[in-house]
Z-matrix of the N, CA and C atoms (Angstrom, degrees):
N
C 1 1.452
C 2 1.520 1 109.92
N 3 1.135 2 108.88 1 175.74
C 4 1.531 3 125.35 2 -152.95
C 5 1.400 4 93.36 3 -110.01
N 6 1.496 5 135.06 4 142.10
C 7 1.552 6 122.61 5 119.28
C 8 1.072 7 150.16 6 -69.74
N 9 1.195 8 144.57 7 151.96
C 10 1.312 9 131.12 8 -174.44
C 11 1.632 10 123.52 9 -73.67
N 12 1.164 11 142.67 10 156.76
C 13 1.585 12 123.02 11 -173.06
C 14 0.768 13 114.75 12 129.06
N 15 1.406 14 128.35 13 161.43
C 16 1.498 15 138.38 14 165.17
C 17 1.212 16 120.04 15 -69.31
N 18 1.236 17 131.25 16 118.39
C 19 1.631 18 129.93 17 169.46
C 20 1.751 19 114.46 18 -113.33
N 21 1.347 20 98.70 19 160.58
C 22 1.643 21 105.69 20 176.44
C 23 1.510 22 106.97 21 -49.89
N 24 1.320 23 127.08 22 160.67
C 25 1.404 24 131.74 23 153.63
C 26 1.844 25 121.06 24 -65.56
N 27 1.170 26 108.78 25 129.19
C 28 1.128 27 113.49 26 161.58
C 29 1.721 28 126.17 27 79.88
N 30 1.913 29 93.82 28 37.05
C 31 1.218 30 106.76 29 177.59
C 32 1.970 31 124.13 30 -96.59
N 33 1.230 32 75.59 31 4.68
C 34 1.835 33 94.93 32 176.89
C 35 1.231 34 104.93 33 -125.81
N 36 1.353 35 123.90 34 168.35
C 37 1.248 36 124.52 35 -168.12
C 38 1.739 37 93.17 36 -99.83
N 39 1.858 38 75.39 37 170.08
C 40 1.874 39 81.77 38 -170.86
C 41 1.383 40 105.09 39 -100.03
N 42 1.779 41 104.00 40 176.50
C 43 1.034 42 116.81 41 -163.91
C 44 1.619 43 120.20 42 -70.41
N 45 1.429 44 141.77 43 -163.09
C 46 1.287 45 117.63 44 -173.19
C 47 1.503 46 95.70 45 -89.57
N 48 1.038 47 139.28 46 25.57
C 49 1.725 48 137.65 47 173.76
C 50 1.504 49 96.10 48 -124.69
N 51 0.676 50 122.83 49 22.92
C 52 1.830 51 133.59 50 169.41
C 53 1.895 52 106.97 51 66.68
N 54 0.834 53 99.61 52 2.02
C 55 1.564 54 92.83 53 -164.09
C 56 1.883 55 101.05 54 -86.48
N 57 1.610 56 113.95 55 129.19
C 58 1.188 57 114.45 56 175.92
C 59 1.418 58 108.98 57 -94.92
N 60 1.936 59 93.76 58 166.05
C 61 1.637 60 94.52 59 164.86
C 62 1.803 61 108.20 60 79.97
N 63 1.133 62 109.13 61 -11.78
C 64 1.849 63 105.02 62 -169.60
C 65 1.517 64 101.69 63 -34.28
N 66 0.873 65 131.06 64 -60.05
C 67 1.709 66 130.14 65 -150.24
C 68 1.813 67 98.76 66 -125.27
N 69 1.226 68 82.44 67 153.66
C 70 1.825 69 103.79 68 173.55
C 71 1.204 70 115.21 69 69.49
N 72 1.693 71 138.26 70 0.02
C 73 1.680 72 113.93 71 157.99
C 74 1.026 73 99.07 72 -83.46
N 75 1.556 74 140.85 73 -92.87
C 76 1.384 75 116.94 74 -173.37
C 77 1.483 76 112.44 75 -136.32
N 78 1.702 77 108.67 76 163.67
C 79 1.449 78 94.24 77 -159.52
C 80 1.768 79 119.33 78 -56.77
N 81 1.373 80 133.16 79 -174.06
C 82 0.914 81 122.85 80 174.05
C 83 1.564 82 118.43 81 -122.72
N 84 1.206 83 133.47 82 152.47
C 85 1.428 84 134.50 83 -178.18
C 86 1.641 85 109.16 84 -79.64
N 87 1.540 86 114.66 85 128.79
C 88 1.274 87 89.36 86 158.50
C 89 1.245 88 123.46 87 -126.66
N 90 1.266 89 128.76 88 -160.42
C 91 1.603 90 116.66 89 -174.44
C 92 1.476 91 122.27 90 -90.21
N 93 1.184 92 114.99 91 14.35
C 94 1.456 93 139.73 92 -171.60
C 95 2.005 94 93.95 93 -89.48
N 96 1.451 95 82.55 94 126.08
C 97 1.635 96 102.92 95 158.24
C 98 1.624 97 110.91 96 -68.52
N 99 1.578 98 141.42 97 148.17
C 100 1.517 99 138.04 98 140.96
C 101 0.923 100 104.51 99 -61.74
N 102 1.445 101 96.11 100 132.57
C 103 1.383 102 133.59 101 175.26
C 104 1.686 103 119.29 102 -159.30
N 105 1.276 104 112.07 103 154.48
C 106 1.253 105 116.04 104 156.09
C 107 1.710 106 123.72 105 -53.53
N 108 1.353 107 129.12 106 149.25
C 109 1.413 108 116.25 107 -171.49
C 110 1.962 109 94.05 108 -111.78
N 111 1.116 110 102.22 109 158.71
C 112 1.564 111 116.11 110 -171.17
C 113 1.759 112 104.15 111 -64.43
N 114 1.355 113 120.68 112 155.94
C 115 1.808 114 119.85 113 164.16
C 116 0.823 115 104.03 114 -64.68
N 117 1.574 116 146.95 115 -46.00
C 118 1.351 117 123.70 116 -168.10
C 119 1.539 118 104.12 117 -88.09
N 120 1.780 119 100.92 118 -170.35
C 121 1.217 120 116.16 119 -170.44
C 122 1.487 121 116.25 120 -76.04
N 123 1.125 122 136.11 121 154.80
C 124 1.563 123 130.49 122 -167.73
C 125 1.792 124 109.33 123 -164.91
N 126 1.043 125 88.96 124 132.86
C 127 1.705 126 91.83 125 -176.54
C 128 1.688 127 106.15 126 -93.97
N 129 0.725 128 126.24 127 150.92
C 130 1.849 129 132.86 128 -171.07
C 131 1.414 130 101.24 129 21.73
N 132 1.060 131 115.13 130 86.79
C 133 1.834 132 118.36 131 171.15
C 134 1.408 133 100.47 132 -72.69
N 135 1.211 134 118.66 133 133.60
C 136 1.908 135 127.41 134 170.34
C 137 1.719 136 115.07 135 -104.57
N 138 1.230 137 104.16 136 7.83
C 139 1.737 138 120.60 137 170.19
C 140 1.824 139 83.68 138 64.05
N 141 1.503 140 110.88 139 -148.56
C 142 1.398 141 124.80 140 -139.94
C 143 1.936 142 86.17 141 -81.93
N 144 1.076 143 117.48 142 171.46
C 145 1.489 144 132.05 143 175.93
C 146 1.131 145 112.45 144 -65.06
N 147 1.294 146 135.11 145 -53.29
C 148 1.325 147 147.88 146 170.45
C 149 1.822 148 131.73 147 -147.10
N 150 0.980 149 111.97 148 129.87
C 151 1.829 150 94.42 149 -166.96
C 152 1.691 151 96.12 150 -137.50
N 153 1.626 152 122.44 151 52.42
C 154 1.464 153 112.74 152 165.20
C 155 1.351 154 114.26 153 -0.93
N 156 1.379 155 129.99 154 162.13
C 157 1.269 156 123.25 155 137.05
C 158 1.630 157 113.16 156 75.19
N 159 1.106 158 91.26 157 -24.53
C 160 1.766 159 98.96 158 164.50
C 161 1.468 160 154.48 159 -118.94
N 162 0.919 161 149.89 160 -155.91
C 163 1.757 162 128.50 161 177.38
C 164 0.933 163 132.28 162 -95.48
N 165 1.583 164 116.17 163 138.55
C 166 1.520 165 113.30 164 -165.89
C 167 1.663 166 94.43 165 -110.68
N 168 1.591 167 110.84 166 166.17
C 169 1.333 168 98.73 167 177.12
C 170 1.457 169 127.06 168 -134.90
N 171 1.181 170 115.94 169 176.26
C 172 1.410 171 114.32 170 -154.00
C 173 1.621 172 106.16 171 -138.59
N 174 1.458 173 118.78 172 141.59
C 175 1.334 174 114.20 173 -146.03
C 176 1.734 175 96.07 174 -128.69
N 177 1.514 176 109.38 175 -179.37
C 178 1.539 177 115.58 176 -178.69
C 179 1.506 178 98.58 177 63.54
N 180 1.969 179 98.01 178 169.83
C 181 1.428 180 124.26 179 -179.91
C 182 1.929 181 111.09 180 -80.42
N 183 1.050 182 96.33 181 174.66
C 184 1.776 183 92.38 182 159.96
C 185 1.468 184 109.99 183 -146.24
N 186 1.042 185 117.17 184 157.94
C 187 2.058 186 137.13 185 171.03
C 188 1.869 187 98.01 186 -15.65
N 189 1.363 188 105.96 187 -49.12
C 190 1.724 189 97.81 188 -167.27
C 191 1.327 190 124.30 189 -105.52
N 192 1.080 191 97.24 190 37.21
C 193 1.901 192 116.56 191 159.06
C 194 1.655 193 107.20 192 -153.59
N 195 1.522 194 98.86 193 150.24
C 196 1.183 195 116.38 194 -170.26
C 197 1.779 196 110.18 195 -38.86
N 198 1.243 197 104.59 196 167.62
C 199 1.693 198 114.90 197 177.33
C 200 1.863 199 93.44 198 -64.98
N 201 1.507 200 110.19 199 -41.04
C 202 1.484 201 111.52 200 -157.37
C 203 2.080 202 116.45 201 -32.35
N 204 1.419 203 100.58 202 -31.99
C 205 1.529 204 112.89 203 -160.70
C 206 1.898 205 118.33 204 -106.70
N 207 1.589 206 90.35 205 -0.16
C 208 1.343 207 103.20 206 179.94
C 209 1.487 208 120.16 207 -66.20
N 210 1.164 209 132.18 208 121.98
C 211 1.645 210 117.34 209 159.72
C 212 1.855 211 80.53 210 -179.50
N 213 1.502 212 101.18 211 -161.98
C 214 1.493 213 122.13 212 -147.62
C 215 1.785 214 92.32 213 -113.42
N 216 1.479 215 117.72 214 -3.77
C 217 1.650 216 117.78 215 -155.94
C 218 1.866 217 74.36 216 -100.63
N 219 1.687 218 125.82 217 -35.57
C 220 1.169 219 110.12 218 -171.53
C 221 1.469 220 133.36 219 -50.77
N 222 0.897 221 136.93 220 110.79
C 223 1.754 222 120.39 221 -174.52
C 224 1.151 223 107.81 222 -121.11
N 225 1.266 224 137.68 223 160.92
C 226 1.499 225 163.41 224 130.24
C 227 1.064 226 132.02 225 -131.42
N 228 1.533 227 124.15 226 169.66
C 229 1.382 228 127.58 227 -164.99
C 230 1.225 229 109.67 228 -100.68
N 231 0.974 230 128.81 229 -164.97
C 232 2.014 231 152.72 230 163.24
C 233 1.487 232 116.93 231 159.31
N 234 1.122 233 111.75 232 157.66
C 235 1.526 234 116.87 233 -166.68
C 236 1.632 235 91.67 234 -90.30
N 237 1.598 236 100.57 235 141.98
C 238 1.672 237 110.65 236 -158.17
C 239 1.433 238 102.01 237 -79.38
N 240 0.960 239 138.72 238 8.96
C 241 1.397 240 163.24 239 172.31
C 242 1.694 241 109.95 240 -77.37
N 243 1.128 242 102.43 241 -31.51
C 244 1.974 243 102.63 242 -162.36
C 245 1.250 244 101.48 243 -105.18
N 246 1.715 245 93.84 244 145.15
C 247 1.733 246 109.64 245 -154.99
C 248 1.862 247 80.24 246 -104.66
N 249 1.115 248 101.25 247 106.58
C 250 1.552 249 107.08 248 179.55
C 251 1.723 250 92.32 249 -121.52
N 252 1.886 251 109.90 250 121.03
C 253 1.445 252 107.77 251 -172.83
C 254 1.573 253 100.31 252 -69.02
N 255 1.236 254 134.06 253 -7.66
C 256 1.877 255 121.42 254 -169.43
C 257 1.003 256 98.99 255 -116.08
N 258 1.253 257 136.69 256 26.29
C 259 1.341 258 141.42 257 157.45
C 260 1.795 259 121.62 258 -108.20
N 261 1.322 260 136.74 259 81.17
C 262 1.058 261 138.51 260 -170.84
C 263 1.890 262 130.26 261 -111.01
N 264 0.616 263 151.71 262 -112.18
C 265 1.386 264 143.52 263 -178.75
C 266 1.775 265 118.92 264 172.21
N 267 1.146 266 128.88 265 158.50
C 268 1.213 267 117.35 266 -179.09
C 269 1.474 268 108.23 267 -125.69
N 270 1.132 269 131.40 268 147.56
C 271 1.741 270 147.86 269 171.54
C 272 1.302 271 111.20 270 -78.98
N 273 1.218 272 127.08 271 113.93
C 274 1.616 273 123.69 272 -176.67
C 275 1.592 274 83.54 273 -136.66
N 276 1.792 275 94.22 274 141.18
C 277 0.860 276 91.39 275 168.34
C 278 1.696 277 106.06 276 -141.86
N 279 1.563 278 118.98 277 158.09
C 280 1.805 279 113.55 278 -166.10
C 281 1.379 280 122.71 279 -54.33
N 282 1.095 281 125.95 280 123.19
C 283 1.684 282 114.74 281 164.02
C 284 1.491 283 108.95 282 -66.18
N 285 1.723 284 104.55 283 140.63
C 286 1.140 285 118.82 284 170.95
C 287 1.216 286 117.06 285 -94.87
């Protein structure tokens, strides 16, 4: 079993696309406006086109809740403005 908490990066091995750490330090921001998602099926939904003034959202578990709620299907909002410490972001950058 797991503890709960913040840990260093990259003390487990990574996933089969090499990338460590995906889920459970803290959630991540993405560039997606909140929104409702469409009835049919949709591959990377980006919610509404643009929504100033309103919430963007941020996906996966973090360190201070159980493993139970962790994965990438989790989402919530916050205004892109708020310095929330378990909310962080990731650097990707293109393969050449």
């Amino acid at each position: 079993t797991r503890e709960p908490g913040r840990k260093p990066v990259g003390l487990l091995e990574p996933n089969p696309t090499g990338l460590y750490d995906v889920y459970g330090n803290v959630h991540e921001w993405t560039a997606d406006w909140a929104g409702l998602y469409d009835a049919g099926a949709e591959t990377d939904p980006a919610g509404p086109p643009s929504a100033p003034g309103h919430l963007r959202t941020f996906r996966g578990g973090c360190a201070i809740y159980s493993p139970t709620p962790i994965g990438a299907s989790r989402r919530a909002a916050h205004s892109p403005e708020a310095k929330i410490p378990q909310i962080g972001l990731r650097v990707v950058l293109p393969l050449d």
